[in-house]
C-alpha positions as CSV (number, residue, x, y, z in Angstrom):
1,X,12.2,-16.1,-8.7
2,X,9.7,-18.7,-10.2
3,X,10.0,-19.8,-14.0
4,X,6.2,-20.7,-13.9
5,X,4.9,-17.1,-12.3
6,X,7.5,-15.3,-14.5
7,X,5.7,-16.7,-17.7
8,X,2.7,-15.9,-16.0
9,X,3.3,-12.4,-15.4
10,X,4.5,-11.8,-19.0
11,X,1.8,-13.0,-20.2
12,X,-0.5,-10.2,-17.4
13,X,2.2,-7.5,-19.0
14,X,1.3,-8.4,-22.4
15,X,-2.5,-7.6,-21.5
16,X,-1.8,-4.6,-19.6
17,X,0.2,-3.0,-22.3
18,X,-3.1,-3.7,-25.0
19,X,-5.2,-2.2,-22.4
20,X,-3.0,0.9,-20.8
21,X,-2.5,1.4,-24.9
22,X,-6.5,1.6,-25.5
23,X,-6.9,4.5,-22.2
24,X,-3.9,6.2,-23.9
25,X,-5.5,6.6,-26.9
26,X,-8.3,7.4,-25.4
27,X,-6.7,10.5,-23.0
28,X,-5.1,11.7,-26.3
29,X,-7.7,12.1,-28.5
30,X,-9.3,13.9,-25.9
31,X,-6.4,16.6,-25.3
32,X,-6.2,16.9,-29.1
33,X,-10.0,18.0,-28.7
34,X,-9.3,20.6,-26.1
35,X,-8.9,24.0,-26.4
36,X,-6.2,26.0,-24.9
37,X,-5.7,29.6,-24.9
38,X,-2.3,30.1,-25.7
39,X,0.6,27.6,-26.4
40,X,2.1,27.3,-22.9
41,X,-1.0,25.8,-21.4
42,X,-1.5,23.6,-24.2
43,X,2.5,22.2,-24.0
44,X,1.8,22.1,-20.1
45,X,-1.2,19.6,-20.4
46,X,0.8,17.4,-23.3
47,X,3.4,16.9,-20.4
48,X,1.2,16.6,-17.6
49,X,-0.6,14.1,-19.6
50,X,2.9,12.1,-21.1
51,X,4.1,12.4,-17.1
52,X,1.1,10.6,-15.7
53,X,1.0,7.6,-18.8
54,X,3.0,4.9,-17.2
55,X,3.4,2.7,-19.8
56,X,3.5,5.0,-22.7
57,X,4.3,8.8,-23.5
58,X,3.7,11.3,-26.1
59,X,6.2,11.8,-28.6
60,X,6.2,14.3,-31.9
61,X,4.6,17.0,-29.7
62,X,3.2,19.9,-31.8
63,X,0.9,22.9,-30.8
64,X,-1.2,24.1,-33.8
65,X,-2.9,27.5,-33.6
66,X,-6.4,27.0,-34.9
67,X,-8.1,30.7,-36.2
68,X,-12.2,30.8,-35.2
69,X,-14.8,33.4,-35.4
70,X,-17.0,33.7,-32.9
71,X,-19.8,35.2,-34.9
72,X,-22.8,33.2,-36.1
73,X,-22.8,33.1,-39.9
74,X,-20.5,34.3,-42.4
75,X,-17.5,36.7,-41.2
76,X,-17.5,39.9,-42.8
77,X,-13.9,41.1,-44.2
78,X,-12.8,43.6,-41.3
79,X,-14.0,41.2,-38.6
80,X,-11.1,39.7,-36.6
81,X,-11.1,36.0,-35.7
82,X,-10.2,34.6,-32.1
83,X,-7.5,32.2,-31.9
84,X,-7.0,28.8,-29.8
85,X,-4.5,26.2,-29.8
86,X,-4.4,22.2,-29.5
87,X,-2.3,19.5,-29.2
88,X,-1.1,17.6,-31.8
89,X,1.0,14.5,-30.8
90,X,1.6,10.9,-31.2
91,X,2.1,7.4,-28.5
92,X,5.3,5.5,-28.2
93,X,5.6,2.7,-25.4
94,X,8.5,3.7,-22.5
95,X,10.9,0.9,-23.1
96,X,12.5,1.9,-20.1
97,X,9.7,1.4,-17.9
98,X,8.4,-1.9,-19.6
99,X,11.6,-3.3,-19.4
100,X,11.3,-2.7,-15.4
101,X,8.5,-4.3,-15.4
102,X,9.5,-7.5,-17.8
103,X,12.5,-8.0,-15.6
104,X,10.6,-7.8,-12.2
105,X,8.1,-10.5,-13.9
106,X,8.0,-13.8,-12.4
107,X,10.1,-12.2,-8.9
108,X,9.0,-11.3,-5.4
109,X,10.2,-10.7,-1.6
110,X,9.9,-12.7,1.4
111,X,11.0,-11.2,4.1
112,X,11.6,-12.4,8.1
113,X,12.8,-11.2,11.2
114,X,14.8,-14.5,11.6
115,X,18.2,-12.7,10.3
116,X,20.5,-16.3,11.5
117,X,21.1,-17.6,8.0
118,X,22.0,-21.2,9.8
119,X,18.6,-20.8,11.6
120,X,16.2,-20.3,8.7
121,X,18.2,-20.6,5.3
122,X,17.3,-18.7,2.4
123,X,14.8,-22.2,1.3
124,X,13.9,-22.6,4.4
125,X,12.1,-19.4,4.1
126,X,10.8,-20.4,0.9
127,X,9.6,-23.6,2.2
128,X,8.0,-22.0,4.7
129,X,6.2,-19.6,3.1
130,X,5.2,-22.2,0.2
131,X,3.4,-24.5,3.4
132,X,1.4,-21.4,4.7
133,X,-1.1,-21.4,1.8
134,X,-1.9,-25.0,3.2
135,X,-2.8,-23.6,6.4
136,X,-4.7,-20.5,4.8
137,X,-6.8,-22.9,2.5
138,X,-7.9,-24.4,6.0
139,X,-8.8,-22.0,7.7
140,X,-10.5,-20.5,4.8
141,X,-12.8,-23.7,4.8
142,X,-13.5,-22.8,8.4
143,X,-14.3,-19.6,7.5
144,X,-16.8,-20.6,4.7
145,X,-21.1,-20.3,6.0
146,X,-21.5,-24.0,5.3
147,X,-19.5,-24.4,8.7
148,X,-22.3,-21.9,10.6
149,X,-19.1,-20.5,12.4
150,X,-20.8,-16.8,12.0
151,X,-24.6,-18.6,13.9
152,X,-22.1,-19.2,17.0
153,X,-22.4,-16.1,19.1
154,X,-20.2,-16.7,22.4
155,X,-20.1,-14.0,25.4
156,X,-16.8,-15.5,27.1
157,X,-13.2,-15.2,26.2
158,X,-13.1,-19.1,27.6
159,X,-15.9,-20.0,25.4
160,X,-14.6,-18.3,22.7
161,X,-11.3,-20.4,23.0
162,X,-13.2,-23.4,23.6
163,X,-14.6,-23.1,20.2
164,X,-11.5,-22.0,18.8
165,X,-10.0,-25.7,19.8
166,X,-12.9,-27.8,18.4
167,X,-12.6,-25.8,15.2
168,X,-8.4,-26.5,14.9
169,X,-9.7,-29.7,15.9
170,X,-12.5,-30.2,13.1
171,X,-9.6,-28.9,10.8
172,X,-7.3,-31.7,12.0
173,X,-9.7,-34.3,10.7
174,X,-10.8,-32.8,7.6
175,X,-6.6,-32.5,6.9
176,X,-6.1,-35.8,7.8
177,X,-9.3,-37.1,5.7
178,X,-8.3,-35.5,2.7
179,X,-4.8,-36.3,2.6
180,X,-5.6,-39.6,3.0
181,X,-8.2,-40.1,0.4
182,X,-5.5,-38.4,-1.9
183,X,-2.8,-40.3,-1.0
184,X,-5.6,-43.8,-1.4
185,X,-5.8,-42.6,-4.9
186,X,-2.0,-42.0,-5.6
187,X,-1.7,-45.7,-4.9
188,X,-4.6,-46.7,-6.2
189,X,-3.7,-44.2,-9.8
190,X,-7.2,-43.3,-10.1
191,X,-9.1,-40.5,-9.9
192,X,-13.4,-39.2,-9.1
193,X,-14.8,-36.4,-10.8
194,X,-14.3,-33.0,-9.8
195,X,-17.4,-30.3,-9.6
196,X,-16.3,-29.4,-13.6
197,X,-17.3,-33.4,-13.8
198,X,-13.2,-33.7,-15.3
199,X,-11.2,-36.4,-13.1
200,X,-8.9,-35.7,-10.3
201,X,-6.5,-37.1,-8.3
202,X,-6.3,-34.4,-5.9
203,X,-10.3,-33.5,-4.9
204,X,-11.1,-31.5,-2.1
205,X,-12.7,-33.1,1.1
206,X,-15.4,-30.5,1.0
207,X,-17.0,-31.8,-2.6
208,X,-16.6,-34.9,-1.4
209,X,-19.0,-33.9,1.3
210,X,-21.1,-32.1,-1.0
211,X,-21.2,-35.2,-2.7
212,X,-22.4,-37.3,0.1
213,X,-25.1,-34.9,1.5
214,X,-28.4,-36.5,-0.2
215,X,-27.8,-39.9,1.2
216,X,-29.9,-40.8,4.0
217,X,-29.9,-44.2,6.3
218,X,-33.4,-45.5,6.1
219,X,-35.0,-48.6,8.2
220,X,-37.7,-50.8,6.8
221,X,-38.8,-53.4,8.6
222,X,-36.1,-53.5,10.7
223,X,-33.9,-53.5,7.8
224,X,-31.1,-50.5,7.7
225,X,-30.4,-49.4,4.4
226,X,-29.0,-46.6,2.7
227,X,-30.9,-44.7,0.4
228,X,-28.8,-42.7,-2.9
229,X,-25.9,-44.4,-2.3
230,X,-25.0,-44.5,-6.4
231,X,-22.4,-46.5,-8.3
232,X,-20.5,-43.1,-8.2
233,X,-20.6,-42.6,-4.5
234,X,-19.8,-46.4,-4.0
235,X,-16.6,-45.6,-6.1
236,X,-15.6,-42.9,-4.0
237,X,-15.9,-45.0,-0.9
238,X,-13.9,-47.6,-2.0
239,X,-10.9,-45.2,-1.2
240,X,-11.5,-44.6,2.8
241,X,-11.3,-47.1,5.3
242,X,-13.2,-49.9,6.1
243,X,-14.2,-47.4,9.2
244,X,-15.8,-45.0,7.2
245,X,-17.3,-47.6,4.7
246,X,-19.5,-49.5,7.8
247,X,-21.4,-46.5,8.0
248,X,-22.7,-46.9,4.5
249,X,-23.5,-50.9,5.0
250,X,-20.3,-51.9,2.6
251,X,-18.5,-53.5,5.6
């Protein structure tokens, strides 16, 4: 159970009841406009429609019987009308169900096949399941068409590994890179602008590189210099190594 994601998912329940409330309204006002020809069916379709509401459910139910002639103009006295009948009811919210949902709010399962309690502890399992988004965020960035992963096409299983190493590889790095120009700026308490331009302590690697793509390493007489290489960029540098900073002239 998490405090955060339960005040979260109050907040999703609140929403949901506003809008389930709106479609209820809506189904209802369009059984009240139906016609049924006789009572039962009419009864049958206010339950059918209560039954399949899962947040709300008809309550005051009435069938009125409504007397019509089917001629055009005005009835003469011996003609006898036709009769049809229509639902007449009102919403109330299904405590019992809302209160399901408000106490399953902010709660969900994890579940393993590791059943030794000494070997993977209840947080353990927690722990481990909190570190796979990590992992998942990684790989997604693999996956992304900025890395030209989709361009590779590969006709051999042993290719196909190959390239599965170099990309846990290029992971590794881009890992290692960004937690180190995180934990640079922990130290350092600052922070660089984000893509929202608001500052962060925690950026992602891959704006960084977006950052860095327009800068190009120019020779003019012999001269090596670096062309776009703003005040902005130079911040940003400040927090690698002296490695990465040669290859911008700063070292």
């Amino acid at each position: 159970e998490s405090q955060a994601r339960k005040e979260a998912d109050l907040k999703q329940l609140e929403k949901r009841l506003i809008k389930k409330l709106s479609v209820a309204q809506s189904e209802l006002r369009q059984l009240s406009n139906q016609e049924f020809a006789c009572s039962k069916d009419a009864l049958i379709a206010a339950q059918r429609l209560s039954s399949k509401l899962p947040l709300h459910q008809l309550a005051n139910i009435q069938v009125k019987e409504v007397k019509k002639h089917t001629g055009r103009g005005r009835p003469s006295k011996d003609a006898a009308p036709t009769f049809y009948y229509q639902v007449d009811a009102t919403l109330e919210p299904k405590e019992i169900a809302i209160a399901i949902e408000t106490k399953r709010a902010g709660r969900f399962i994890l579940a393993t096949n590791v059943l030794d309690a000494e070997e993977l502890s209840d947080e353990d399992v927690l722990r481990e399941y909190k570190a796979q988004q990590s992992t998942e965020r990684g790989f997604r960035f693999l996956k992304d068409p900025l890395f030209f992963t989709s361009s590779v096409f590969l006709n051999s299983t042993e290719r196909v590994a190959a390239l599965a190493m170099i990309m846990g590889l290029c992971l590794l790095v881009y890992s290692l890179g960004q937690r180190a120009l995180r934990q640079a700026l922990e130290r350092a308490k600052k922070t660089i602008d984000n893509q929202l331009g608001k500052p962060t302590s925690t950026p992602t690697l891959r704006w960084v590189f977006q950052c860095f793509m327009s800068i190009h390493l120019v020779t003019v007489s012999q001269i090596k210099q670096i062309a776009n290489l703003t005040h902005e960029r130079q911040w940003i540098l400040q927090f690698f190594g002296a490695p990465c900073r040669k290859y911008y002239l700063l070292s």
